[in-house]
C-alpha positions, 0 to 999 in steps of 0.5 A: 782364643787358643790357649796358651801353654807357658812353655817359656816359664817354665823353662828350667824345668826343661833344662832340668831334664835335659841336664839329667838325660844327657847325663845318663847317657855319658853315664851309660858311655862310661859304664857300658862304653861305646860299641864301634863298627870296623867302619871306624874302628877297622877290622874285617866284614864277610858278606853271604848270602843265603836260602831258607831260615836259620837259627841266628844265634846258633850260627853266630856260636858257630862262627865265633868257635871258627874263628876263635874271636866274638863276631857280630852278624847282621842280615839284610838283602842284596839289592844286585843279586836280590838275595837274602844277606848275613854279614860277619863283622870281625872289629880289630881284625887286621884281615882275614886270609884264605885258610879262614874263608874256608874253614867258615865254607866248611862250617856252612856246608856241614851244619848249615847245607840247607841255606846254601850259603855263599860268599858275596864279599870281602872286606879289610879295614886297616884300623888307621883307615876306620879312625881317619874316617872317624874324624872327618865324619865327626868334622863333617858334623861340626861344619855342619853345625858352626854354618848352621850357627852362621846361618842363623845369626845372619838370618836373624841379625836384627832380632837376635843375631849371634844369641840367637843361632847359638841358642839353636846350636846348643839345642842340635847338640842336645839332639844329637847327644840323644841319637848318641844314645839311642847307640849306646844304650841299645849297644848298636855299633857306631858306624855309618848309619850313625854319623848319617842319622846325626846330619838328617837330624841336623838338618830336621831339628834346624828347619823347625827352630828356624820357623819358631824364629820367623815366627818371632821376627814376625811377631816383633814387628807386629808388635814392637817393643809392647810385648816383652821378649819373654811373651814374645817367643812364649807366643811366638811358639805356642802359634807354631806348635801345632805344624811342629808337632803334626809335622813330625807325626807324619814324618814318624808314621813314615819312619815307624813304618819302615821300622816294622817292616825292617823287622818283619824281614829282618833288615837290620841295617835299615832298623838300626838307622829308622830308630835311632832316627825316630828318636832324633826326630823325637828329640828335635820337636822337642829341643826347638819348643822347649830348649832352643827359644827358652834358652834364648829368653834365659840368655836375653835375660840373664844380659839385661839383669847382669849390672853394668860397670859404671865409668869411674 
């Protein structure tokens, strides 16, 4: 027989570390605070491309002394020109007129000839326009989450219902504070990437709760009520922790592949979705085998012990 790992009794142990993560984290957010791109919080983007090497924080120095603000670069490649890209983010910015296109062309031509930089594109975000996308990112990833929580309790009426997809909610909530974090604490921008990582995490997180849940469902109707909620999920995960873990190992070698290469050839925007992603993807095996089940057992356990009123 398989050995067992008590991975129900030994619940709050993991609801302590979970509490204390999630805390750090909104402590981090408070101290460090939140970094957020011109997609969101409006501003001004220059692309251009270029040849050859540089030196990154020598133009970064440049560019601020130009412009007489902080912007951040970030490189990547140009899929349509196939060409080596920087671009400049300017948050808060209004726009960027013609007088300061030309004085960063200047500046290209005089201490950076050899790169032959060139402009690709320009882009303006009126700061209304970054906080209305914002929202309706944010709502997109709150739908996301109630129809999970309908899904759920549909799927599994008869072993759990509404318990039991609110359990599941709870730990994509954990999953996606962790990839917040991942944003915050590295001091990566919010931005696209960000809202895309938290519905792929969404989506991963709940495929592998819903397969310890089946798992559960099956396991009640093998054996009835002889075995008690609490054995029941606690068997229910140790029989799907292999396929949980193995498939997140494999889908980790991917993503640490693109990370490598992402930095290899200095993608920054690639790396700053496949890491925050590993993460999440980390978080996920481990909110569906220790937060999602065992909260549910807590809940179950906590109704039967609360007394009932007794009719007067």
């Amino acid at each position: 027989m398989k050995k067992q790992y008590d991975i129900v009794g030994n619940r709050k142990k993991f609801f302590i570390f979970s509490a204390v993560l999630i805390a750090f984290i909104l402590l981090c957010s408070v101290i460090f605070g939140v970094k957020m791109d011109i997609q969101f919080k409006g501003g001004a983007m220059l692309t251009y491309s270029y040849e050859g090497e540089f030196d990154l924080n020598a133009l970064n120095k440049d560019i601020n002394a130009v412009l007489g603000s902080s912007a951040s670069l970030q490189t990547g490649d140009s899929i349509a020109s196939n060409a080596k890209t920087v671009t400049i983010s300017m948050p808060g910015s209004e726009t960027v007129d013609a007088a300061t296109v030309e004085a960063l062309g200047g500046m290209f031509d005089e201490k950076f000839a050899d790169n032959n930089f060139q402009q690709l594109s320009m882009k303006n975000v009126n700061p209304s326009i970054g906080k209305e996308f914002f929202a309706k990112s944010i709502v997109a990833v709150v739908a996301a989450s109630l129809l999970i929580l309908v899904y759920i309790a549909i799927r599994f009426k008869k072993i759990g219902g509404w318990p039991a997809g609110s359990m599941a909610v709870v730990a994509l909530i954990h999953d996606l504070i962790v990839v917040y974090g991942v944003f915050v604490v590295m001091r990566i921008p919010l931005n696209g990437n960000f809202i895309a990582a938290l519905l792929t995490i969404l989506g991963y997180s709940i495929n592998d709760t819903v397969v310890i849940y089946d798992r559960v469902r099956e396991n009640r109707q093998l054996y009835g009520n002889s075995m008690d909620f609490e054995a029941l999920v606690n068997t229910s995960i140790n029989q799907s922790l292999r396929r949980s873990i193995n498939t997140t190992i494999s889908t980790l070698l991917a993503l640490g592949t693109v990370c490598v290469v992402s930095v290899i050839f200095g993608l920054d925007s690639i790396f700053t979705f496949a890491l925050p992603l590993i993460i999440g993807m980390i978080s996920g095996v481990y909110s569906t085998v220790c937060i999602a089940g065992p909260l549910w057992v807590e809940w179950e356990t906590r109704k039967k012990a609360k007394p009932r009123k007794k009719n007067a």
